[in-house]
C-alpha positions in Angstrom: 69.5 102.3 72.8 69.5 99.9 75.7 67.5 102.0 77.8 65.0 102.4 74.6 64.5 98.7 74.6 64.1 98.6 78.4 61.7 101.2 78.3 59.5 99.2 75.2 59.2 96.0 77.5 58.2 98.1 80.1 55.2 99.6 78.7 54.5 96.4 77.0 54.6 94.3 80.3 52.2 97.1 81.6 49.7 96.8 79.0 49.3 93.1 79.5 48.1 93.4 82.6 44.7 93.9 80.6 41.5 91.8 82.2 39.0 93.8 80.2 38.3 90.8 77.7 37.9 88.3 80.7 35.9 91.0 82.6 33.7 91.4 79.9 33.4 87.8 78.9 32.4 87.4 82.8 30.4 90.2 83.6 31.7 90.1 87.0 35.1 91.3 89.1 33.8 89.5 91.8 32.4 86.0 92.5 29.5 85.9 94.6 27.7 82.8 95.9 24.2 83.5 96.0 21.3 82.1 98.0 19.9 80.2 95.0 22.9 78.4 95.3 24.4 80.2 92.1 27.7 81.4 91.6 28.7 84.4 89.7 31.8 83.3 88.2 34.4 86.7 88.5 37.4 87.9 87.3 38.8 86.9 90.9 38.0 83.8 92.1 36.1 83.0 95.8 38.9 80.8 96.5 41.2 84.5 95.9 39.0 86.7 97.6 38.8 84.2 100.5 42.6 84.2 100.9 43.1 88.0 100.5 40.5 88.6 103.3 41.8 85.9 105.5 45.3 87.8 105.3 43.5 90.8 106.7 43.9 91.8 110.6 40.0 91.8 110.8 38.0 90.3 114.1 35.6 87.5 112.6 33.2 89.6 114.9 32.7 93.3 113.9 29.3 93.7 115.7 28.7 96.7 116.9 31.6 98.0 114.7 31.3 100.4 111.3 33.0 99.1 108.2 33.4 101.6 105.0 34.1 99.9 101.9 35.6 102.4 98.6 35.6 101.4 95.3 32.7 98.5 96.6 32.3 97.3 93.3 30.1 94.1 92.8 30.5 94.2 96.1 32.1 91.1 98.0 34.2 92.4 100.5 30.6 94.8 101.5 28.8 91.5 101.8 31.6 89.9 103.7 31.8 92.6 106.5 28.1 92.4 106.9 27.6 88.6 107.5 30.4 89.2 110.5 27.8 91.9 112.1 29.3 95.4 110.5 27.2 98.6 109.7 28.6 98.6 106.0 28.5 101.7 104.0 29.7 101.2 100.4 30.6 103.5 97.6 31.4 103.4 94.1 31.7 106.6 91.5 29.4 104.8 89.4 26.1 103.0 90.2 27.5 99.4 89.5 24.6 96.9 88.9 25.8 93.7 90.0 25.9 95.3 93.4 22.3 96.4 93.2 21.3 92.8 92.1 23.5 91.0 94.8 22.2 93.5 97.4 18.7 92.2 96.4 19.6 88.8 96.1 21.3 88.6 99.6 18.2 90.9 101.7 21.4 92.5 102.3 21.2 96.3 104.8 24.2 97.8 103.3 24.4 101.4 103.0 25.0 101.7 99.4 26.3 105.0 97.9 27.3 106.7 94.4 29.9 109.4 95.3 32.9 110.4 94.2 36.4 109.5 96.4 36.6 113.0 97.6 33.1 113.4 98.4 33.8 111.0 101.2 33.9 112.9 104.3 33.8 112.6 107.7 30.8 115.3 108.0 28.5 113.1 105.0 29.2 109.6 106.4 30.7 109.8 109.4 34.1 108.1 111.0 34.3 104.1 110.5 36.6 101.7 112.8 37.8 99.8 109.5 38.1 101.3 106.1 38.7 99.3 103.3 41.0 101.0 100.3 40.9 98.1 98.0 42.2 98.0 94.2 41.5 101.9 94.2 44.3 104.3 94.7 45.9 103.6 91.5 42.7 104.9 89.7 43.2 108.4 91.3 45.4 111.0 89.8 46.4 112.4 93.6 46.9 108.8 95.4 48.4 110.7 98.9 46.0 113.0 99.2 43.4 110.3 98.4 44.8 108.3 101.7 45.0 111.5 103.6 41.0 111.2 103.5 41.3 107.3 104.0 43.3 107.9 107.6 40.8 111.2 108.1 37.9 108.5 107.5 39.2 105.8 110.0 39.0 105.6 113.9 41.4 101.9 114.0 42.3 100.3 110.9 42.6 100.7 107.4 43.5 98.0 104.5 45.3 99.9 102.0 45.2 97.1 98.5 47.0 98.6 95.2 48.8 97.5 91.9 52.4 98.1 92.9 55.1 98.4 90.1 58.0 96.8 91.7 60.0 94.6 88.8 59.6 90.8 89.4 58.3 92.1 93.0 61.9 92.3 93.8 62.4 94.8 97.2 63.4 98.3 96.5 65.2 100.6 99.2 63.8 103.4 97.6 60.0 104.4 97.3 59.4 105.6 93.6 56.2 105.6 91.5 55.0 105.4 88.0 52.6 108.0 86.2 50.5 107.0 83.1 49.2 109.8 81.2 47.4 107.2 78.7 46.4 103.7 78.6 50.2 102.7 79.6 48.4 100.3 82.7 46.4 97.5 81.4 45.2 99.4 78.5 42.8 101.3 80.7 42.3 105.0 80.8 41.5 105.4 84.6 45.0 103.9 85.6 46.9 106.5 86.7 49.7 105.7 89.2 52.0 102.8 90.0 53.4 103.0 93.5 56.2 100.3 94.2 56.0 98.7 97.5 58.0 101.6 99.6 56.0 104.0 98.2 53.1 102.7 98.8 54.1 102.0 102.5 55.3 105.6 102.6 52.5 107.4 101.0 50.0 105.3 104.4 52.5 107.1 106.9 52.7 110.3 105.4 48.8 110.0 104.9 48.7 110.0 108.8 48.5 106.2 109.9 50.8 105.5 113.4 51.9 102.2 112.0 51.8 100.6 108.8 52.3 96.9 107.7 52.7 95.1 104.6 50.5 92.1 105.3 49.9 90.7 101.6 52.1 90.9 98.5 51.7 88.9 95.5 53.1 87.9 92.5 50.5 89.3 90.4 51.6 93.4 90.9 49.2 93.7 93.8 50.2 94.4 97.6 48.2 95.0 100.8 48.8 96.9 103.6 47.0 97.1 107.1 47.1 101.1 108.3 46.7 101.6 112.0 45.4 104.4 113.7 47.4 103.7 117.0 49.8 102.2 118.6 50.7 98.7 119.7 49.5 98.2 123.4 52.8 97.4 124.0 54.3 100.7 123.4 54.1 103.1 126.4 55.0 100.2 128.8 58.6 101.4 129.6 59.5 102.3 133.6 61.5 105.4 132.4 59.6 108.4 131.2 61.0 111.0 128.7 60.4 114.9 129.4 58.3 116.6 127.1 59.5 120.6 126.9 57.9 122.3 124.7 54.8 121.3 121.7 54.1 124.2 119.1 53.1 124.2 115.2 55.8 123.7 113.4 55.6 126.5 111.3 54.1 129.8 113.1 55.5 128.4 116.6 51.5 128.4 118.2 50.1 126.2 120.4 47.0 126.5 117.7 46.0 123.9 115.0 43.3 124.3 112.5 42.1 120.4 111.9 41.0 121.3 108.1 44.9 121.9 107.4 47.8 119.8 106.7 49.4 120.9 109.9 52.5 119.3 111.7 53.9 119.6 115.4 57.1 120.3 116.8 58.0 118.8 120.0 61.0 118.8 122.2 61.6 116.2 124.8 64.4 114.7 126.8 65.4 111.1 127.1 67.7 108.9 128.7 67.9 106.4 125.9 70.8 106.9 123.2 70.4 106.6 119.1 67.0 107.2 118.7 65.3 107.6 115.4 62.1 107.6 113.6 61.1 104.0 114.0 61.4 104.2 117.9 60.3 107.4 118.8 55.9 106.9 119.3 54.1 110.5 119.5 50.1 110.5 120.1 47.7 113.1 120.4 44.7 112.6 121.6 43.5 109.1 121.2 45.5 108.7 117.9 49.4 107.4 117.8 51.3 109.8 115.2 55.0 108.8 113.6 57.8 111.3 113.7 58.5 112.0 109.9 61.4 114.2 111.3 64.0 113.9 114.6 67.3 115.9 115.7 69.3 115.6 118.2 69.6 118.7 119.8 71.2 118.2 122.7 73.1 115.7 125.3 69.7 113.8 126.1 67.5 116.8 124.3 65.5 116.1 121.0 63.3 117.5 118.7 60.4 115.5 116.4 58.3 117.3 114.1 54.8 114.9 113.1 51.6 115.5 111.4 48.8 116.2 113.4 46.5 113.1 113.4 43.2 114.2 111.3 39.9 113.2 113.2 40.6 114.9 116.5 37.7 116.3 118.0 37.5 119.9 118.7 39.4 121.2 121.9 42.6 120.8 124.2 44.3 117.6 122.9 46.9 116.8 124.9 50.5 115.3 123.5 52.7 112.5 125.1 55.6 111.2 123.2 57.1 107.5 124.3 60.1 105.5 122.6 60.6 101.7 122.7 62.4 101.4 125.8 60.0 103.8 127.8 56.8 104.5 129.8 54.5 107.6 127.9 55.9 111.1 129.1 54.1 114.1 130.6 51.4 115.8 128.9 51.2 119.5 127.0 48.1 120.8 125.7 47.3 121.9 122.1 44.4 123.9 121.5 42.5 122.1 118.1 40.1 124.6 116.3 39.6 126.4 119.9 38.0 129.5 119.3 40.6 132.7 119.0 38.3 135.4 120.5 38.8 137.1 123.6 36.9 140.6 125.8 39.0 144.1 126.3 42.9 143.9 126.5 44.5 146.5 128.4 48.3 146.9 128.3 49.4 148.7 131.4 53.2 149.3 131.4 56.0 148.6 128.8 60.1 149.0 129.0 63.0 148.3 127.2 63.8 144.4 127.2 67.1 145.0 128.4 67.3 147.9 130.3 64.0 148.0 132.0 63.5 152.2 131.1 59.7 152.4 131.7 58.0 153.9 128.4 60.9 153.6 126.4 63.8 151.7 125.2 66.9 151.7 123.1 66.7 151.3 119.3 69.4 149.0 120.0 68.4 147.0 122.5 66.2 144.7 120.0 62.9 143.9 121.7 60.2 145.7 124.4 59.2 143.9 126.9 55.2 144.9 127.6 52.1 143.6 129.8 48.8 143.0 128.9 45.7 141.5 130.8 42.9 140.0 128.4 44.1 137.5 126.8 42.4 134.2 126.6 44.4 130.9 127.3 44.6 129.8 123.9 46.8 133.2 123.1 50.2 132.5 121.4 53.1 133.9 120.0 51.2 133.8 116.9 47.8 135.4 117.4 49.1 137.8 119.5 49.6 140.9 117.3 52.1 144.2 119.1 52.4 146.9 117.2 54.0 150.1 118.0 52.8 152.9 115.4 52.7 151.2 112.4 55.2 148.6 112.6 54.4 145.3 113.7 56.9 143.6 116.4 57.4 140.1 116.6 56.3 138.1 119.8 59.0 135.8 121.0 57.8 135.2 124.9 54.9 134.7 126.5 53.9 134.3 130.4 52.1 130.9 130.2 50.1 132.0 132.9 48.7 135.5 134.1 49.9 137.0 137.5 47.7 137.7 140.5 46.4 141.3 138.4 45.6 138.9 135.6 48.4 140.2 133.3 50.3 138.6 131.4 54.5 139.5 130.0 55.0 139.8 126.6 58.5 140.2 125.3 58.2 141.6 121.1 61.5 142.3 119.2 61.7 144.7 117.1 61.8 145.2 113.5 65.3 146.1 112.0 63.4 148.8 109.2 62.0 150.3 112.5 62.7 154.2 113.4 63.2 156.0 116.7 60.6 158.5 118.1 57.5 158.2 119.7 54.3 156.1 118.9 51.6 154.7 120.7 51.9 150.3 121.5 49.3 148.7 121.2 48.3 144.6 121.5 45.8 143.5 118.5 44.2 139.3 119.4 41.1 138.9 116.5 39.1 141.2 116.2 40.1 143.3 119.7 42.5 146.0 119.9 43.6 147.2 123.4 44.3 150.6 124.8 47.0 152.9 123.0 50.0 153.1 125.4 52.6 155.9 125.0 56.1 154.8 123.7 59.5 155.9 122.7 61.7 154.5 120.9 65.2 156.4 120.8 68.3 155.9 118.6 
């Protein structure tokens, strides 16, 4: 029964936080001073909205700079990043009027939009150094994949503002969240989630961001935090330099990433400095910094990472460095981003066992063919590269980075354990391009 009653207080402490009377008494969220000298007297004060901004790592100067504003509403924080010299674009889901009249009233340029949150994307409005996320995630019924957009939207910075649902704001170790089906949250259907602190810090690094901050949290259920793109100057700075091994998807073990995908990278490096972990451990690709969400030790002074791949990457070789807080930025390996997978005629001139080297043939038991193949383009991987022998696909598990002096290139395939002996022609399959049938056997 305790837990009942615990439970009652709950929802009623949630449904107070109702401002629809006020709001509608108002007629405004926001207070704007117009140029008539008026004030529209909102639901948050100017007083409020000055010190919520002021909390904010923005430059007083954002000339030359592109701010998008979500969830604009009447409007303020639109107006605000124009009169520092921002290219504003804001967007509600619903034409809001007291935008349209302030916008009059101020001769303000603002680019002013009606979309809905997922119809923000990079191709319709472009990237923006600052995004502002303000007072809106808890209205969406899919909050991480609504800041997946917000990262994929920003080049620098992002202010990330939600009701949080942390008890008496007291800190929590664990990130949790509440769902409301109803009108549990301030009486109002379009109140969906309630992310406490952690959570919300959480959901900004899984979205994507390098390096989160909590810059603003209240005692009124509401916290802010400012989402970076990349990395601290500072970090990189180091005189010693880890080793970067090997970078490959995490999944199929490519070296090719498909930027309209929720994709992460594997990397394996080697470093001098003991006990790292997630906090101290810096990846970037590209331009963008990108947080480890997983590391392992795998050896004396060996470790692997696996991160997301940063959305917003142009098109192309993007090349990988990975730093921790003690060095310099290591080496660099390439990843090929949306790089085209086509390639002209493959020819395979020559294939053996993988362990005893018998030309044309090898040993049921000996567990992979080792093969060579000219054609292939520079992007080819162990996952686009496709050897079959008959009708059984083989499994690529080396590949000669780079082709010899003939322009071949050594592919080792092991074979499948449902595969049987006798003879069948090997080819190499990359797209759309098959190459020449070679002459195998395969004895038991």
């Amino acid at each position: 029964m305790r837990y009942e009653h615990e439970a009652l207080d709950l929802r009623t402490a949630r449904r107070r936080l109702n401002i629809t009377e006020e709001l509608m008494a108002k007629g405004w969220y926001h207070s704007l001073v117009l140029p008539d000298g008026r004030v529209m007297q909102g639901t948050q004060s100017l007083e409020y909205l000055e010190e919520r901004l002021a909390g904010y790592p923005i430059p007083m100067d954002l000339r030359g700079k592109r701010v998008l504003d979500l969830g604009a509403r009447d409007g303020w924080f639109s107006f605000a990043m124009e009169k520092r010299g921002a290219e504003v674009v804001a967007v509600d889901c619903v034409e809001m009027e007291n935008f349209r009249f302030a916008h009059r009233m101020l001769g303000s340029r603002v680019d002013y939009r009606v979309m809905d949150m997922f119809e923000v994307t990079p191709d319709r409005v472009g990237r923006f150094d600052i995004v502002l996320c303000l007072g809106l995630i808890y209205h969406l019924k899919h909050p991480l994949l609504a800041l997946e957009r917000v990262c994929d939207l920003t080049a620098d910075l992002a202010i990330v503002e939600s009701f949080v649902s942390d008890e008496n704001l007291t800190h929590n170790e664990y990130p949790w969240m509440e769902f409301y089906e109803s009108d549990e949250l301030g009486g109002q259907g379009d109140n969906w989630t309630g992310p406490n602190v952690e959570c919300l810090l959480a959901f900004c690094r899984t979205a994507g961001f390098a390096r989160v901050r909590l810059v603003e949290h209240r005692t009124d259920h509401r916290a802010s935090v400012a989402c970076h793109r990349k990395w601290e100057p500072a970090v990189g700075t180091g005189t010693a330099r880890p080793t970067l091994q090997r970078v490959l998807h995490s999944q199929n073990h490519g070296i090719n990433f498909n930027a309209a995908r929720d994709e992460y990278i594997s990397a394996w490096f080697l470093s001098g400095q003991p006990a790292l972990c997630c906090d101290i451990v810096f990846a970037q690709v590209g331009d963008y910094g990108a947080r480890p969400m997983y590391l392992t030790q795998v050896g004396e002074r060996a470790w692997q990472m696996n991160f997301k791949l940063p959305p917003g990457l142009c098109p192309g070789w993007q090349p990988v460095r990975v730093s921790t807080s003690e060095s310099g930025w290591s080496n660099a390996l390439e990843i090929a981003l949306d790089v085209s997978t086509t390639c002209g005629a493959l020819h395979v001139k020559g294939a053996c066992d993988g362990a005893k080297y018998s030309f044309g043939r090898a040993e049921l038991q000996s567990g992979w063919i080792t093969l060579w193949v000219s054609g292939l383009p520079v992007n080819a991987d162990l996952n686009n590269v496709r050897v079959y022998l008959g009708t059984a696909r083989l499994t690529p598990d080396y590949l000669q980075a780079e082709p010899d002096s003939s322009g071949y290139r050594q592919v080792n395939a092991r074979l499948p354990r449902t595969i049987e002996p006798g003879s069948a022609d090997l080819v190499v399959r990359f797209g759309d391009v098959e190459s020449n049938a070679f002459p195998f056997v395969l004895a038991g």
